[in-house]
N, C-alpha and C positions, 0 to 999 in steps of 0.2 A: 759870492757867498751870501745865502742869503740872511736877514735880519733874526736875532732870537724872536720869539714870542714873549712877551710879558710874563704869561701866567707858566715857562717854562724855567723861570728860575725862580729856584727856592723861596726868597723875602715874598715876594709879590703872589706866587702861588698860598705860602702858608699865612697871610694875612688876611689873603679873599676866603680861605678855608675858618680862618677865626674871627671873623666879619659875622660870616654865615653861620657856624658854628653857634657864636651870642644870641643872634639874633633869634636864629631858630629856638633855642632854649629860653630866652626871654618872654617867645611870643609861646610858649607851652607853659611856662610858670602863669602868666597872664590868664591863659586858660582852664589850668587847676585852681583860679583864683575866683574865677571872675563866670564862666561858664557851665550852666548846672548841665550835670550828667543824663545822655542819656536824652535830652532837650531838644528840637531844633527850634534853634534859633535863626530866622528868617532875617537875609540879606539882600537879596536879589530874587526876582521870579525862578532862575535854576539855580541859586546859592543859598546856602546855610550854612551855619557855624552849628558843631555837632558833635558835642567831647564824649568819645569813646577810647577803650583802650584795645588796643591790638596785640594780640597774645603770640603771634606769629612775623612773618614775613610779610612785604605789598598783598595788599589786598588780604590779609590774614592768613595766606598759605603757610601750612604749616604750622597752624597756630593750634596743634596737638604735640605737635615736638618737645622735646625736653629745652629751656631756656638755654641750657648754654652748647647745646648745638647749636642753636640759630647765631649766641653770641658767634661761636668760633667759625661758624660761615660769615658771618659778617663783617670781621677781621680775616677773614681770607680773601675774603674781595676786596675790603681795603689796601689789603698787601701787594693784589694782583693791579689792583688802578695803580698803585705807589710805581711799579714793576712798569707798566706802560708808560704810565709818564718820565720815567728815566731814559724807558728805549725810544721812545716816541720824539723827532727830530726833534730840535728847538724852534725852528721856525713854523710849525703845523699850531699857529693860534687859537683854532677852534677847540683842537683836540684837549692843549693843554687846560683851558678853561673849562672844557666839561671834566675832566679828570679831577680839577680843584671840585667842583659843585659834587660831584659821584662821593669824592671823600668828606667833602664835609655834611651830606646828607647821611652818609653811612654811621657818620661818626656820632649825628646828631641822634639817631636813633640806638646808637650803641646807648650813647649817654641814657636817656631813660629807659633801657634795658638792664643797666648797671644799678641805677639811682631808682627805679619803681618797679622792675621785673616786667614793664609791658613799655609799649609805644604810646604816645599821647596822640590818637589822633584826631582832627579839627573841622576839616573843612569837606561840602559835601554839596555835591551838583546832583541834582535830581529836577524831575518832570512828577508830576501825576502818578504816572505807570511807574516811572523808572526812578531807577535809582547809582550812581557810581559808587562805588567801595569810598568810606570814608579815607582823606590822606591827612598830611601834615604837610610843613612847608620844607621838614626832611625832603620830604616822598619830591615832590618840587623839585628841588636843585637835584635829586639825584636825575628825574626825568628831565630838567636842562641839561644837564653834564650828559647823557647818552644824547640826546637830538645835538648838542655841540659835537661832539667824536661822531655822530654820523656824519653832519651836515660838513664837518672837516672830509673824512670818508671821498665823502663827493667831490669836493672842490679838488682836494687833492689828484683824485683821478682825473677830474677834467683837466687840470694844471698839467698831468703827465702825461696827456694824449697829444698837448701841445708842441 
C-alpha cells in the first residue's frame, strides 16, 4: 500500500492553503500601501513591480463581465479543485500540492474581489517590445498548483507503464 501524500490530508493541506492565503494578501496590502498606481517600478532588466487592478479573470479576461459572475465561477472552481482533491489518490503528492496552491490562489483573489471589487495586480516581466499581462502572487500558486497536477500527470503515467 502505498504512503499518503502530505498535502493529501486535511491539517497539512489547509494550513499550506493559509500560509499562502496571508501571505498573498499581505504582500497586496503592502502594495495598496507602498506602490503608486499605475507606475513601473523597475526591478530587474525584465521585471517590475506595477499596481494595477484587474476587473476580470487571468490576464483580464472577462473583465467586461458582471463581478459576481466571475465570483461565482471562481468558487466553482474552487469547489471543483476541493472535488479532485478528494477523488484524487492519497499517495499522488504532486497532485495534492497543486490542488492546495490552485485553491489558495483562487481564494486569494476571491478575497480582493470581495474586499475591493477588483484584483490587485503586481508584478510584470517585460522587454522593450513586449510585455506579459500584469499578475499577482495569486496568479503564481495558482500557475504552480496546475504545473504540480501536470507534472504529477506525467510521473503517474510513467509509474503505470511500469
Amino acid at each position: 500500500m502505498a504512503k499518503a501524500a502530505l498535502f493529501s490530508k486535511f491539517g497539512p493541506a489547509f494550513a499550506l492553503i493559509v500560509a499562502a492565503l496571508v501571505l498573498d494578501q499581505i504582500v497586496k496590502q503592502l502594495v495598496e500601501a507602498y506602490l503608486p498606481l499605475r507606475e513601473m517600478v523597475p526591478v530587474a532588466p525584465f521585471l517590475a513591480l506595477y499596481r494595477t487592478y484587474n476587473l476580470g479573470v487571468a490576464f483580464s479576461m472577462l473583465e467586461d463581465m458582471h463581478g459576481w459572475f466571475i465570483v461565482s465561477m471562481r468558487l466553482i472552481i474552487v469547489v471543483f479543485v476541493l472535488w479532485l482533491w478528494r477523488k484524487t489518490a492519497a499517495d499522488r503528492t504532486f497532485a495534492h500540492l497543486g490542488f492546495a496552491f490552485i485553491i489558495a490562489g483562487a481564494a486569494g483573489n476571491l478575497l480582493d474581489r470581495f474586499f475591493y471589487g477588483h484584483v490587485i495586480d503586481y508584478i510584470l516581466f517585460h522587454t522593450q517590445t513586449w510585455s506579459f499581462a500584469v499578475f499577482n502572487l495569486a496568479d503564481s500558486f495558482i500557475t504552480i498548483g496546475a504545473a504540480c497536477v501536470i507534472l504529477d500527470e506525467f510521473l503517474h503515467a510513467r509509474t503505470a507503464k511500469k
